[in-house]
C-alpha positions in Angstrom: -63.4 -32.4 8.3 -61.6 -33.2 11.2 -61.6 -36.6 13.6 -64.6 -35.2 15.8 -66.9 -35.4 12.4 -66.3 -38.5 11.6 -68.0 -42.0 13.3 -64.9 -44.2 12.2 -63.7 -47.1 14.0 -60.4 -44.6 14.2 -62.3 -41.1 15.6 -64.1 -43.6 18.3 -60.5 -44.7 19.6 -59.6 -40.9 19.1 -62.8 -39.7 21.4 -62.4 -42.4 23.7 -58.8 -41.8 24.1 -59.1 -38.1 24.6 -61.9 -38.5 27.2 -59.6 -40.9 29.1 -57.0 -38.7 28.9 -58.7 -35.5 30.7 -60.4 -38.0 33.5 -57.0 -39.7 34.2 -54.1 -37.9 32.8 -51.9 -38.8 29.6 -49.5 -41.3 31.8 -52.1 -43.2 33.6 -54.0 -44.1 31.2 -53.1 -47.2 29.2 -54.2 -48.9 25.8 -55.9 -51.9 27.2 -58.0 -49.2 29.6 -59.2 -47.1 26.3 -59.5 -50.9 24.2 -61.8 -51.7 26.8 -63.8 -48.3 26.7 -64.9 -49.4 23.8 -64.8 -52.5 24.0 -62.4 -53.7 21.2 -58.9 -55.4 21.8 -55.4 -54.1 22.0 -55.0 -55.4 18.9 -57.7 -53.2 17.2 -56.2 -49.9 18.6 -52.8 -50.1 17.9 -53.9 -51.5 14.2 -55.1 -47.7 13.8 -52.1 -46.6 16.5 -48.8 -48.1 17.0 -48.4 -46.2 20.4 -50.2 -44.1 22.5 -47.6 -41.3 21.7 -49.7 -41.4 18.1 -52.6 -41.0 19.9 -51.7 -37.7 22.0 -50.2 -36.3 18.2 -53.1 -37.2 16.2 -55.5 -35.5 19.0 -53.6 -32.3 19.0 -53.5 -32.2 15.2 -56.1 -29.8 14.7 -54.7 -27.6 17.6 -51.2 -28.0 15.6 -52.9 -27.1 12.7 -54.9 -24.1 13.4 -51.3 -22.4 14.8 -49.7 -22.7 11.7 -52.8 -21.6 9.9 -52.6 -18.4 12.2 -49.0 -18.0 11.4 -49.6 -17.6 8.3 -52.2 -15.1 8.0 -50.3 -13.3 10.5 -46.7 -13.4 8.2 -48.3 -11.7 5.8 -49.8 -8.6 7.1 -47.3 -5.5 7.5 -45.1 -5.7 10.9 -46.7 -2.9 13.1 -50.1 -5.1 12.5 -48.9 -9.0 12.0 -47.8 -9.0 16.5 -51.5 -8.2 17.7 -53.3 -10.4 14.9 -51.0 -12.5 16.2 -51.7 -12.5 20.0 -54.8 -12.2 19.5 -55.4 -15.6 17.3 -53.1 -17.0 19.5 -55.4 -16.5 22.1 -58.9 -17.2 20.5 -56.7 -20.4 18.8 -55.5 -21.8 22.7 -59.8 -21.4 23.7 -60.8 -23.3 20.4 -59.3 -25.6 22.1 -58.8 -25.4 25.5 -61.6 -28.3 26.5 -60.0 -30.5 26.7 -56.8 -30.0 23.9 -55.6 -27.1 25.5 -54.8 -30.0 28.8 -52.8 -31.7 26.1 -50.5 -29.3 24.4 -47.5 -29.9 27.3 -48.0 -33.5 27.3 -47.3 -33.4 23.2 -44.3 -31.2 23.8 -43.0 -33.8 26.9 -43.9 -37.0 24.9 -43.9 -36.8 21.0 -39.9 -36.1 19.7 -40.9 -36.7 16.6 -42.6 -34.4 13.9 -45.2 -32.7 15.8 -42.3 -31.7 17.8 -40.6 -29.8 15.5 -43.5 -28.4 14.4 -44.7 -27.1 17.5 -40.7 -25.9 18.0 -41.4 -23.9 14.0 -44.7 -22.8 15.1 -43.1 -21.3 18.5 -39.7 -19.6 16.8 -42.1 -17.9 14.1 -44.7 -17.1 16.4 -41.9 -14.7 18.5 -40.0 -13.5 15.8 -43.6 -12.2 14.6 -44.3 -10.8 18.1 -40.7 -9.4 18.5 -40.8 -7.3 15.3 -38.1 -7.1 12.7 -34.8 -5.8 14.0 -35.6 -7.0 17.3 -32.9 -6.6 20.4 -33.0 -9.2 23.0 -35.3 -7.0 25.1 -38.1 -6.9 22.5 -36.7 -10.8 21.7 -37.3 -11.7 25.9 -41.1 -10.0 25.8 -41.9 -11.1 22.5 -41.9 -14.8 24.3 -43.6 -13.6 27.5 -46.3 -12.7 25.3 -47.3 -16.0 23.9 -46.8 -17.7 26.9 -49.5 -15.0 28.3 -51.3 -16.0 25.4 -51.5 -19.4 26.1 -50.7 -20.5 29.6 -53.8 -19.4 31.2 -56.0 -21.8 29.0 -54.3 -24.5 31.1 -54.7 -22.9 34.5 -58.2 -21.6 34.6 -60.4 -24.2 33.0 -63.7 -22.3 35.2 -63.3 -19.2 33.8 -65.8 -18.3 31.5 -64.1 -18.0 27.9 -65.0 -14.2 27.2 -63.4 -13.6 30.6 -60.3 -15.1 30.0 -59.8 -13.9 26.9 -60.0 -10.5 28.0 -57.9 -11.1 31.0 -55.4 -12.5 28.9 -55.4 -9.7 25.9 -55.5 -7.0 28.8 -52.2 -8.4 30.5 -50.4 -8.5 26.7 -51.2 -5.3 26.5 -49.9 -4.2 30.0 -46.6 -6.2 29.2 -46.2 -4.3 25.9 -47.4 -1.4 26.8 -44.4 0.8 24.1 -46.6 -0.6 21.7 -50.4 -0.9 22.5 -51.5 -1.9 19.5 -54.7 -1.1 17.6 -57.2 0.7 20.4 -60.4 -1.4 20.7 -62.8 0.6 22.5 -65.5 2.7 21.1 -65.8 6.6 21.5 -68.1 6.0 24.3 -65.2 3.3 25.9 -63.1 6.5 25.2 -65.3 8.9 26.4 -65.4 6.5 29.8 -62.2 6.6 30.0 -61.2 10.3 29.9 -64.2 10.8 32.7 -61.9 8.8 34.9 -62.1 4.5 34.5 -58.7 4.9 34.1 -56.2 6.6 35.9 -54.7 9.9 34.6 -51.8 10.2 32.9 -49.6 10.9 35.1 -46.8 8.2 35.6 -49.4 5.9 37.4 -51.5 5.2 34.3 -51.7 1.4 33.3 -51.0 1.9 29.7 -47.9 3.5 30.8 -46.9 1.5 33.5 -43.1 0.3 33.7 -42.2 1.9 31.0 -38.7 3.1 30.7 -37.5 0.7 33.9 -39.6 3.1 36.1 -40.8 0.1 38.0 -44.0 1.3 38.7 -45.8 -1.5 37.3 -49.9 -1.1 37.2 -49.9 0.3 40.4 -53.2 2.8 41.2 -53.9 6.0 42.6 -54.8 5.5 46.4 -58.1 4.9 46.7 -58.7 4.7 43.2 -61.3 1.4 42.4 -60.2 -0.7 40.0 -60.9 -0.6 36.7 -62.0 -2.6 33.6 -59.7 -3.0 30.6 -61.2 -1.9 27.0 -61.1 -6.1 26.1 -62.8 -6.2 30.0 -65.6 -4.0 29.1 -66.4 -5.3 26.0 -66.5 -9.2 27.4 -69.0 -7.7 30.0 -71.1 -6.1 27.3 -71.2 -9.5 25.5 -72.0 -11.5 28.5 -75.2 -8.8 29.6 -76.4 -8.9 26.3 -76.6 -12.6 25.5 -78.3 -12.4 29.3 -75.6 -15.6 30.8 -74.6 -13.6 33.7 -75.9 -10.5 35.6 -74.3 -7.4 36.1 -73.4 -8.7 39.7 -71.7 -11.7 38.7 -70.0 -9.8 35.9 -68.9 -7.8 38.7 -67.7 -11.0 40.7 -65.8 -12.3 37.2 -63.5 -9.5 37.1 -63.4 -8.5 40.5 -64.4 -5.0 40.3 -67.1 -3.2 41.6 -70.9 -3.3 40.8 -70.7 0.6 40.1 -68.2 0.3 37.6 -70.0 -2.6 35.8 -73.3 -0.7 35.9 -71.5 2.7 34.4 -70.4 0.9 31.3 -73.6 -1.0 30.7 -75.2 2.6 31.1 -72.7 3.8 28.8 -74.1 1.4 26.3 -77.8 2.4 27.3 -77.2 6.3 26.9 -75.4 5.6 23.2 -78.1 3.5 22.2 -80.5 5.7 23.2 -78.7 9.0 21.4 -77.9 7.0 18.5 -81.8 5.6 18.1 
């Protein structure tokens, strides 16, 4: 059970607090202001909490939590699979949480020295020796932190993004970054089939999966008037969304900023499977 499921005096300072705290920021708001949210005394909060620094660690506890849970269950598959279920329970971890705790992860790092610090500093070291692989040279060492910070940052920065968007925004550029090592391909034959047909460029030096590889420099870039394509993780967020009937195919289109014609040749890709399969 965590804080949320509780109706304690010390979960209503800890809902209060956290509501303050994405209105007004961590700094500017003060114990008095969240005391008289609810209206108890100073007194009464810092009886549960003897700062507000305990405040911001006890509300990221769960987030703290669920990392080192991930790390875990990551450690203890084989190598060539522990990075991507890795990256991607980082990811799904960071949009747990990401209204608001996700606002409050930098503010933990920048305010609590004590042990949630090191924690978070344990959870980070393990997380990219994981990524890096065992071995590792400091070129596999410098991506494996790119990667969680791709797997993370974004939370922060696009709060309007729907969540099945961003997560496959996010998964798509960890994939570009390590594209030596793709990881597990998540598309179905008829994603496959879609792509060989040409939703993705050929390969021939331009192709995305390939793309600045070997120091080539020729990172992502397209064939001239080429439109731009979805990514596997892309095409099945836009599945999801039509399905479950939130968005239409042109705002799907709009989300990921490609056109309507390529949205509407996946979700007939779907259709003609279906249909074949039925």
């Amino acid at each position: 059970m965590t804080w949320e499921e509780t109706d304690s005096t010390r979960s209503r300072i800890l809902r209060a607090a956290l509501d303050l705290f994405s209105e007004h920021g961590y700094q500017r708001t003060s114990l008095r202001q969240i005391a008289e949210r609810l209206r108890l005394t100073k007194a009464a909060i810092l009886y549960h909490f003897p700062s507000k620094a305990h405040l911001l660690t006890a509300l990221a506890e769960p987030l703290v939590r669920d990392l080192e849970t991930l790390l875990e269950e990551a450690g203890a598959r084989p190598p060539e699979r522990a990075r991507w279920a890795l990256l991607e329970g980082w990811v799904d971890t960071m949009l747990a949480h990401r209204d608001p705790l996700g606002m409050l992860f930098h503010d933990l790092a920048l305010v609590d020295r004590g042990t949630n610090y090191q924690r978070l500093l344990q959870i980070a070291m393990r997380a990219n020796e994981i990524v890096a692989g065992p071995d590792a040279g400091r070129r596999e060492r410098v991506r494996a932190v790119q990667a969680i910070a791709m797997c993370g940052d974004p939370v922060l920065f696009f709060t309007d993004v729907p969540a099945e968007v961003l997560r496959a925004d996010m998964l798509d550029g960890v994939r570009r970054l390590l594209a030596d090592d793709p990881g597990p391909d998540p598309r179905s034959a008829a994603d496959r089939t879609d792509a060989s047909a040409g939703d993705f460029p050929p390969a021939d030096g331009e192709s995305l999966r390939g793309a600045g590889r070997h120091g080539t420099g020729r990172v992502g870039r397209r064939q001239p008037g080429r439109p731009r394509s979805m990514s596997p993780e892309q095409v099945q967020a836009a599945r999801r969304m039509h399905t479950a009937g939130t968005h239409s195919a042109d705002e799907i289109a709009v989300e990921f900023g490609v056109s309507r014609a390529t949205v509407y040749r996946h979700l007939d890709s779907t259709a003609n499977t279906e249909t074949v399969l039925s």
